[in-house]
N, C-alpha and C positions, 0 to 999 in steps of 0.2 A: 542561539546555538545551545545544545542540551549537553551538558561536560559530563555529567553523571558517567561513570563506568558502566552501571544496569539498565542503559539505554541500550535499546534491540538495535539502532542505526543514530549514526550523526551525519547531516550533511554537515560540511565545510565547503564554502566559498573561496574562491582563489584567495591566496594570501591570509588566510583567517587560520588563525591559531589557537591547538588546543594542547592546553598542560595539561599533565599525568603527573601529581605527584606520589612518590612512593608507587609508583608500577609494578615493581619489582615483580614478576609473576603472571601480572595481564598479559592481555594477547592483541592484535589490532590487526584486523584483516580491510584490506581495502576493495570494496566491490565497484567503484567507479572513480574512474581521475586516478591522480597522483599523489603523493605524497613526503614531505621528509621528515625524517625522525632523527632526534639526537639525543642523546642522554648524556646525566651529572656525570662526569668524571669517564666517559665514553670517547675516543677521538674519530670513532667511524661516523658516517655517514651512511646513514640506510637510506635507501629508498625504493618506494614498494607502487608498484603498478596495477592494475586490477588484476585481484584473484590472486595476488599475494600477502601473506602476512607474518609477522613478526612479530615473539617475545620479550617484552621488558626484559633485562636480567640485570641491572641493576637498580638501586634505591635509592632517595633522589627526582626531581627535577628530570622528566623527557622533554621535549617540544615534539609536537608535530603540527607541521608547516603544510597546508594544502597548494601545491604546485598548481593547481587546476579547481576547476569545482569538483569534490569528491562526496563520496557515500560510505564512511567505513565501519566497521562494526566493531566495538570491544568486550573485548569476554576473558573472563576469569577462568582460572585452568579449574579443576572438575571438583579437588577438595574444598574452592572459595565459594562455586556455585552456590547460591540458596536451595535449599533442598524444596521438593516438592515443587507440580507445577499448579501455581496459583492464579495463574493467568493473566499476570502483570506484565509490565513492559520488559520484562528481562527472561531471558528462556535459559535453563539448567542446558549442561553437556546431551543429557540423555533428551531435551528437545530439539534441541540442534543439533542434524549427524546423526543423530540416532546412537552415538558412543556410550559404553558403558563408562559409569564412575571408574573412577584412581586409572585410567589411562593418561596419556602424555595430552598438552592440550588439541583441539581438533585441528586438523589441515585444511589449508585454504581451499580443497576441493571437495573436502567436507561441507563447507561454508558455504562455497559455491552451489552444492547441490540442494542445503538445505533453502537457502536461496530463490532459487528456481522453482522449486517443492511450492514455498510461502508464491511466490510470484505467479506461478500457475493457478493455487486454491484464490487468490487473490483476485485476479481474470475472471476464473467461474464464477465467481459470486456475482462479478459488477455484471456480468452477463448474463446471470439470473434472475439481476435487479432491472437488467435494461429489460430483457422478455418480460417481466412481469408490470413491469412501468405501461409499456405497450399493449398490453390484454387489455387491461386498465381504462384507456385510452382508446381503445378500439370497440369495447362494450359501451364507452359513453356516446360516441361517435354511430356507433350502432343505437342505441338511446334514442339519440336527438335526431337521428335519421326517422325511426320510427314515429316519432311525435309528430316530426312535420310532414310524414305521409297522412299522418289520423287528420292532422287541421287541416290538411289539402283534400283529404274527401271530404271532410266538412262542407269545406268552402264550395267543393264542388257542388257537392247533393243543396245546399243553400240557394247556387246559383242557378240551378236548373228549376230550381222548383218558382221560379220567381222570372224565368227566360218567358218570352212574349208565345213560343210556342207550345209552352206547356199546359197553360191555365186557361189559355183564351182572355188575359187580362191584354192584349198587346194593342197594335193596333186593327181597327175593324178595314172591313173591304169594301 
């Protein structure tokens, strides 16, 4: 399990728990399963279902509790973000959403879209990898189809020239 807060996705495992210390400000959007959250000195109970998500607001000690296997993603509101995109495992506001800096932190159906966005370029590619895997694969097959035409006329022009009726070596009448 990766606890890191500048991890793009964590799975959790039913029952598998992740602390947030000092959240106060994070964000935690859940894109699959369930989840429960509680905080220091908190008496609610949240809990967030896919394509919902929720702000730390105080400091301190949260839990979140995977009710399910879950996917959820944590991200820092716009002024924590690292600036610039480096193309590390963590993506600023203005990579996800598309938001500008110093807005409020992004919406779950920002997340959601950005999501789909990453999941769809995500598809094309394996699907560019699969066509290309297969030309691949079809040229050597093309290849080795070739070769065993050349050694079968070999074999043929070999064979005829060596047949009883060709040379007059066969048998006599």
């Amino acid at each position: 399990m990766d606890t890191s807060l500048s991890a793009a996705l964590t799975r959790l495992a039913q029952g598998e728990l992740l602390p947030i210390r000092d959240g106060q400000g994070q964000g935690i959007a859940v894109f699959h399963g369930r989840v429960w959250i509680t905080q220091d000195a908190d008496r609610r109970d949240i809990i967030l279902g896919p394509g919902e998500s929720f702000a730390f607001d105080r400091p301190g000690l949260a839990i979140v509790q995977a009710l399910a296997a879950t996917s959820v993603l944590m991200f820092a509101p716009s002024a924590q973000s690292p600036a610039g995109g480096d193309g590390g495992a963590h993506a600023t506001r203005s990579q996800v959403g598309g938001a500008r800096m110093g807005q409020a932190p992004i919406s779950s159906y920002e997340l959601h879209r950005a999501a789909r966005r990453m999941r769809s370029k995500a598809i094309g590619d394996a699907v560019l990898g699969l066509a290309a895997a297969v030309r691949v694969l079809w040229e050597r097959l093309l290849a080795r189809a070739a070769t065993h035409a050349d050694i079968g006329a070999h074999v043929a022009a070999y064979g005829a020239g060596n047949s009883s009726g060709g040379t007059g070596h066969g048998r006599r009448a």
